[in-house]
MARMI-692418 format. One record per residue (C-alpha): residue number from 0; x, y, z; residue in three letters. Coordinates in steps of 0.02 Angstrom, whole numbers, plus 50000, padded with zeros to 5 digits. Layout:
N
<lomi NUM; <X; Y; Z>; "ALA">
...
***
This chain:
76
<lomi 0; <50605; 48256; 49759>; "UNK">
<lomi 1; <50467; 48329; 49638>; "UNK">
<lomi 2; <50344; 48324; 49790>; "UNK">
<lomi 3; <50463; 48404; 49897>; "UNK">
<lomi 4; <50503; 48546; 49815>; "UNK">
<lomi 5; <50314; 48555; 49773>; "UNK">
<lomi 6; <50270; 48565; 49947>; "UNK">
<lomi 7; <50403; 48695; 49985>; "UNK">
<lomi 8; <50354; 48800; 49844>; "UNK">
<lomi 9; <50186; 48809; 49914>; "UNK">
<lomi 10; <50225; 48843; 50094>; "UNK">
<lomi 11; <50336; 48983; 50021>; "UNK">
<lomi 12; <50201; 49056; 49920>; "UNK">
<lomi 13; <50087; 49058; 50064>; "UNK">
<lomi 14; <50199; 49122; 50186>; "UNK">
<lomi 15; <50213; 49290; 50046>; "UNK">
<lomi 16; <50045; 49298; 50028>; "UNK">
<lomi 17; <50000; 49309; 50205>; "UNK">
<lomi 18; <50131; 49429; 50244>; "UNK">
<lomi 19; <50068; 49544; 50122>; "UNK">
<lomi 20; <49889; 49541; 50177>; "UNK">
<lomi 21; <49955; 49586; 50365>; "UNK">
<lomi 22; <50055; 49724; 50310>; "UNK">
<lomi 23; <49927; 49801; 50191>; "UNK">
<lomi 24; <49804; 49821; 50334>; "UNK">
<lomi 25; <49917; 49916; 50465>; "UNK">
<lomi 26; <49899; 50087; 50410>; "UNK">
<lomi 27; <49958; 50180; 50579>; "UNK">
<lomi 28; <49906; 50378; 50598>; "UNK">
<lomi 29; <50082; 50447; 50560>; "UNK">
<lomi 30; <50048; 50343; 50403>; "UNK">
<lomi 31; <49873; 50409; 50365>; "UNK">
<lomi 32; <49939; 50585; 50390>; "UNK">
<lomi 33; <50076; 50574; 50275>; "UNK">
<lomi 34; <49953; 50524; 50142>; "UNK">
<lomi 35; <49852; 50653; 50168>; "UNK">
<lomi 36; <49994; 50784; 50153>; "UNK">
<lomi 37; <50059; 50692; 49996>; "UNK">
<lomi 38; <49869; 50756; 49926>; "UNK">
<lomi 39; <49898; 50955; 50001>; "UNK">
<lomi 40; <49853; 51094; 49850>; "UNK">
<lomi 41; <49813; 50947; 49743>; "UNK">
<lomi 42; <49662; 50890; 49644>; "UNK">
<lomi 43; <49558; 50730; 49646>; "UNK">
<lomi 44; <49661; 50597; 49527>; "UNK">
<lomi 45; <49830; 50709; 49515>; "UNK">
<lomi 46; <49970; 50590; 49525>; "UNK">
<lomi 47; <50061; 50602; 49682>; "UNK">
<lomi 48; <50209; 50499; 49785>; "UNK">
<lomi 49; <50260; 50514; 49951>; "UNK">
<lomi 50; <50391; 50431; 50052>; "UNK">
<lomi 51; <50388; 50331; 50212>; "UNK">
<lomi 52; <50494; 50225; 50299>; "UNK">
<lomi 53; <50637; 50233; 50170>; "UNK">
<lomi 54; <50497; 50181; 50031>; "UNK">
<lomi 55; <50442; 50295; 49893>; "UNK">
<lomi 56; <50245; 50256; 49861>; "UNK">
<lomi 57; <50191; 50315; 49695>; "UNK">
<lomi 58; <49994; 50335; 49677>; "UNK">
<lomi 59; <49847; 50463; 49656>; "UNK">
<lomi 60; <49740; 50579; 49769>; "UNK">
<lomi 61; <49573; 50514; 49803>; "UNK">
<lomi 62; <49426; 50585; 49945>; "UNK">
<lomi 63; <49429; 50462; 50099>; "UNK">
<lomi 64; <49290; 50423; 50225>; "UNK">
<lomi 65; <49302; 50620; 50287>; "UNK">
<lomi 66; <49304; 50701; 50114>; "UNK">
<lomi 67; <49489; 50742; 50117>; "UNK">
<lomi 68; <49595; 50707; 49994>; "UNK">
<lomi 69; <49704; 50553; 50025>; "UNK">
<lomi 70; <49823; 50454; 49933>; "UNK">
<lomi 71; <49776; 50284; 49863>; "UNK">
<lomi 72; <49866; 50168; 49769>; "UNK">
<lomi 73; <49829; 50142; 49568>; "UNK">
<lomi 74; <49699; 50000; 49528>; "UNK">
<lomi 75; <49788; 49856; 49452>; "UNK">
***
């Protein structure tokens, strides 16, 4: 029974895990976009949210690859 619920545990785990890397690398354009309006008349580290897809993302402005201002998420 121990084992069981052991292995179960696991799988469940994993299954979270993996989800969560898949989802944190499909940012899609409408996405992107939103972030960068979330950053509009702001200033590098201002704390900023923005909602999407019925989610409310709290975070701060920070330059991208281009040099505009973009939100990121806070650092752990």
């Amino acid at each position: 029974m121990k084992n069981i619920m052991l292995k179960t545990l696991s799988i469940t785990l994993l299954s979270f895990a993996a989800m969560t890397v898949a989802n944190a690398a499909d940012t899609s354009k409408a996405e992107t976009n939103m972030q960068i309006k979330a950053c509009a008349k702001k200033k590098q580290g201002d704390w900023t949210s923005y909602g999407y897809k019925g989610v409310t993302f709290n975070g701060t402005c920070e330059p991208n690859a281009d040099g505009k201002l973009q939100f990121k998420f806070p650092a752990p």
